[in-house]
C-alpha positions as CSV (number, residue, x, y, z in Angstrom):
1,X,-71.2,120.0,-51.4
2,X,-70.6,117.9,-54.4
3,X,-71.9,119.2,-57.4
4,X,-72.7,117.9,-60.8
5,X,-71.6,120.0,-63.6
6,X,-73.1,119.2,-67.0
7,X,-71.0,120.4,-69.9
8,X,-67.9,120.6,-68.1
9,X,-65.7,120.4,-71.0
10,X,-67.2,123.8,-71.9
11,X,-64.9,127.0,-71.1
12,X,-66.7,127.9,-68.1
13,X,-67.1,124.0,-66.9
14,X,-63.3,123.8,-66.8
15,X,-62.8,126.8,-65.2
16,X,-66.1,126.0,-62.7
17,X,-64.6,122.4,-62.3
18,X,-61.1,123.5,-61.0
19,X,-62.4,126.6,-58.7
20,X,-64.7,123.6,-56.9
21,X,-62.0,121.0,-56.5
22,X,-59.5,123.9,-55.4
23,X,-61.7,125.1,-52.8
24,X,-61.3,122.2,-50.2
25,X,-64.5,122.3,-49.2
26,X,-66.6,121.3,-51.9
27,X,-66.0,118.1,-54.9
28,X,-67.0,118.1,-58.7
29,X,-68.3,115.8,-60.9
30,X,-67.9,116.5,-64.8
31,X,-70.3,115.4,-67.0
32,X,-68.2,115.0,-70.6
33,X,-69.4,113.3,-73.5
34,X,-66.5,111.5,-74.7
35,X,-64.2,109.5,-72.4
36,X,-61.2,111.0,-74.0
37,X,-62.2,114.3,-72.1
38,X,-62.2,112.7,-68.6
39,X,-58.4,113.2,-68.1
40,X,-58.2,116.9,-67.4
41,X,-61.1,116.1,-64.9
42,X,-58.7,113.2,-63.4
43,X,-55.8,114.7,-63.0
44,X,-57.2,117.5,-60.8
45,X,-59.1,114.8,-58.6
46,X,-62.7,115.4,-60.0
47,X,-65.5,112.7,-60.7
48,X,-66.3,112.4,-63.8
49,X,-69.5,110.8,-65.5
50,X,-69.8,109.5,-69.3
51,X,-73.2,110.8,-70.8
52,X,-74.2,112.1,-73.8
53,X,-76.8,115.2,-73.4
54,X,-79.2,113.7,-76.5
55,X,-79.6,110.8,-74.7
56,X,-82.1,109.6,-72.5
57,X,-82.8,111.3,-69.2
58,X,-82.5,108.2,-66.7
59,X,-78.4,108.5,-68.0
60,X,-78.5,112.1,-66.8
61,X,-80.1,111.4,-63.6
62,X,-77.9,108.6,-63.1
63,X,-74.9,110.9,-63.1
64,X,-76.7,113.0,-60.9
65,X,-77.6,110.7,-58.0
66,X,-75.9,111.6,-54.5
67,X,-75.4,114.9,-55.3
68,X,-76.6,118.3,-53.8
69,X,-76.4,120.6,-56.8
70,X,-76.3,120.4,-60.8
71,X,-75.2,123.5,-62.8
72,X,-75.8,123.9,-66.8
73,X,-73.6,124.5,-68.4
74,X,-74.1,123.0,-71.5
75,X,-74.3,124.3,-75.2
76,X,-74.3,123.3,-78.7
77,X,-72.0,126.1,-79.6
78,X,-71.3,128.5,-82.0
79,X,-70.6,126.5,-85.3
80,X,-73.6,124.6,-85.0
81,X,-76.8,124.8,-86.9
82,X,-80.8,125.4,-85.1
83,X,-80.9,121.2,-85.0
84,X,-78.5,121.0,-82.7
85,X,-79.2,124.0,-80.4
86,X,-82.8,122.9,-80.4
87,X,-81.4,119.4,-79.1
88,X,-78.7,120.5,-76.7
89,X,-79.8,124.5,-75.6
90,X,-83.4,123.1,-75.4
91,X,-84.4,119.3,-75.1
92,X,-80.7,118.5,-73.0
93,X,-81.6,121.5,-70.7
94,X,-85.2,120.1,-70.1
95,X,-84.0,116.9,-69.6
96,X,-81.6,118.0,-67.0
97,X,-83.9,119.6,-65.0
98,X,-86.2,116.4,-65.3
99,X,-83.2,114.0,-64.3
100,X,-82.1,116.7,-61.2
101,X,-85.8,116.0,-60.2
102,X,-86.1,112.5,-60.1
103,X,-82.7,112.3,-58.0
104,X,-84.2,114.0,-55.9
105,X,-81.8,117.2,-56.1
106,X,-83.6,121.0,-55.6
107,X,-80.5,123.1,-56.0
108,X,-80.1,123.6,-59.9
109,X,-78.2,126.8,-61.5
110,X,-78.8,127.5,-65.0
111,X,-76.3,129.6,-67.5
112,X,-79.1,131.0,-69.8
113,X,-78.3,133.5,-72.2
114,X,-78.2,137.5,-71.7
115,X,-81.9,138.6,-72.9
116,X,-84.4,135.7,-73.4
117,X,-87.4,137.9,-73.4
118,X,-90.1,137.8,-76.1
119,X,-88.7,141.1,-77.1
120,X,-85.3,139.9,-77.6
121,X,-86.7,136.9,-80.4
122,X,-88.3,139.5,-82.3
123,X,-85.1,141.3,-82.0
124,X,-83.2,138.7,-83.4
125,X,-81.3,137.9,-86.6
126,X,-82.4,134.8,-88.6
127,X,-79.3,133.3,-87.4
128,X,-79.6,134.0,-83.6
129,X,-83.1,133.6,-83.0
130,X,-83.4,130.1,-82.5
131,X,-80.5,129.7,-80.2
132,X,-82.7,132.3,-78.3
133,X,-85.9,130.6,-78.4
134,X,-84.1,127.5,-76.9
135,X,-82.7,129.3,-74.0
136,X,-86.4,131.3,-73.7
137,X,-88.6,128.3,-73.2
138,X,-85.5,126.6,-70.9
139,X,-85.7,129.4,-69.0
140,X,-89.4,129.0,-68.5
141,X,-89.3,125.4,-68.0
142,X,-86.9,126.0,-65.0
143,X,-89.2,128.6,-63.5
144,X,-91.6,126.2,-63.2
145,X,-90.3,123.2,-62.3
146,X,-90.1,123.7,-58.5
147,X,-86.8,123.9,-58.3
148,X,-84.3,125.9,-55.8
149,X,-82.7,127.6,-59.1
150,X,-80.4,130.2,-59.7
151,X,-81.0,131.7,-63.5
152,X,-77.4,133.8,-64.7
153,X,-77.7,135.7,-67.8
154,X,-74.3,136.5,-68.7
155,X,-73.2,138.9,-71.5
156,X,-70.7,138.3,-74.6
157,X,-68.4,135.6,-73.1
158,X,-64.2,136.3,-73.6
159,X,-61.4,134.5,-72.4
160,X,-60.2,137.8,-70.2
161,X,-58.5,137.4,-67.0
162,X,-61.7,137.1,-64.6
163,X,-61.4,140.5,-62.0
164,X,-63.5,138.7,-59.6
165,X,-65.6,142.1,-60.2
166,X,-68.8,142.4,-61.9
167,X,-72.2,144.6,-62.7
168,X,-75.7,142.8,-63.1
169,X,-76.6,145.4,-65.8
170,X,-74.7,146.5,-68.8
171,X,-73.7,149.6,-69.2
172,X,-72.4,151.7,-72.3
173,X,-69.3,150.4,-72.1
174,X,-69.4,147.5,-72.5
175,X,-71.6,144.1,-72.4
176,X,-69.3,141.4,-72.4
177,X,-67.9,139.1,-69.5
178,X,-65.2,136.4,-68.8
179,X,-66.0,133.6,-68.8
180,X,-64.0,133.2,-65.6
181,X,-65.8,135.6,-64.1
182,X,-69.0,133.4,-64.5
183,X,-67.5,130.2,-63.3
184,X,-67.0,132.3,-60.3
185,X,-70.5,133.5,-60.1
186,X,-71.8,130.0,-60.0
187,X,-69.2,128.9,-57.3
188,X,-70.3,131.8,-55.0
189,X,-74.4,131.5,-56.2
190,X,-74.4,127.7,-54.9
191,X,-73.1,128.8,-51.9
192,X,-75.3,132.1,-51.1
193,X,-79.2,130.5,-50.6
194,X,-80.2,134.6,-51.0
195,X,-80.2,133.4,-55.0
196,X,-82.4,131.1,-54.7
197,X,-85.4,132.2,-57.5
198,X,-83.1,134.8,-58.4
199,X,-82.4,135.6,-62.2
200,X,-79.8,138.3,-63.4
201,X,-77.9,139.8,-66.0
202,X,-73.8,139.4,-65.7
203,X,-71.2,141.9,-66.9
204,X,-67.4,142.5,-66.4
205,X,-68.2,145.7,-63.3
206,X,-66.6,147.1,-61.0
207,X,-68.4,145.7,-57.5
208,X,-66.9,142.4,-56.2
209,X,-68.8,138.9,-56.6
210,X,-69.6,137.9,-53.2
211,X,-71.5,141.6,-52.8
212,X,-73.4,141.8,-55.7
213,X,-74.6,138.5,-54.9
214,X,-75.7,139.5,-51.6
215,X,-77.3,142.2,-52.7
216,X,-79.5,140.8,-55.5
């Protein structure tokens, strides 16, 4: 399977991009948006393609012809202000799952954000809410786009040691999640057609990957 990561310069596209090309089975292709980033992706044998996310879609579907699979990962990130997470969170998602479509590739997994319901807008501060009405209308505009998706919801992302173990609800303890630990949710999502049209929250947990995944 070779799989088209977009925003793999992100923490969890670097860590996605290297459990790919370390599997032996399957090849990467980073999407980057600055040439200067491609050398990480070169020197552990990945593909890597040269687009910016505010561009225009027929880049974006360029970089993903001949591929079976395109993950988003993509964000505009915490320092940014609601122009830029409307542009990336929002319009760059869209137009992703436009350009996967008119490559002609189903499989698409999308790395939304922990609550995107109604509820959780109205629930949020001034300064959060419109990163979460990007990843809400995203989110709806991959449910109905027809494609084979898989929607993760991950909690607060840290740079723990991923335990390859994880819940799908939080619990008191705790709602946050390593980002390793979501790169390896993707891997094993893309491989595991039961998550097809699935959608689900992700916590650090106790219950290994692989079965919570089969048991979705």
């Amino acid at each position: 399977m070779k799989i088209l990561i977009v925003g793999a310069n992100g923490q969890i596209g670097k860590h996605l991009v290297k459990l790919i090309q370390d599997s032996g089975e399957h090849s990467a292709k980073a999407m980057i948006r600055k040439q200067e980033q491609a050398k990480y992706f070169e020197d552990i044998g990945a593909e890597t393609a040269v687009v910016d996310l505010e561009g225009e879609i027929s880049d974006i579907a360029h970089a993903a012809e001949g591929v079976d699979a395109v993950v988003f990962t993509a964000g505009s990130g915490p320092h940014t202000g609601p122009d830029k997470t409307m542009m990336v969170d929002l319009d760059g998602a869209v137009k992703t799952i436009k350009a996967a479509k008119e490559a002609n590739v189903s499989r698409f997994v999308m790395i939304s954000s922990f609550d995107t319901t109604r509820a959780a807008i109205q629930g949020a501060s001034d300064s959060f809410a419109p990163y979460v009405v990007a990843k809400h209308y995203a989110d709806e505009w991959l449910r109905m786009s027809g494609l084979d998706y898989t929607m993760i919801h991950p909690g607060a992302l840290t740079n723990n040691p991923g335990s390859g173990k994880i819940d799908t609800k939080a619990h008191k303890d705790s709602r946050e999640v390593a980002r390793e630990n979501i790169a390896h949710v993707i891997f094993e999502s893309l491989q595991n057609k039961s998550t097809i049209g699935k959608e689900f929250q992700v916590v650090d947990g106790s219950t290994p990957i692989k079965e919570v995944l089969q048991n979705l």
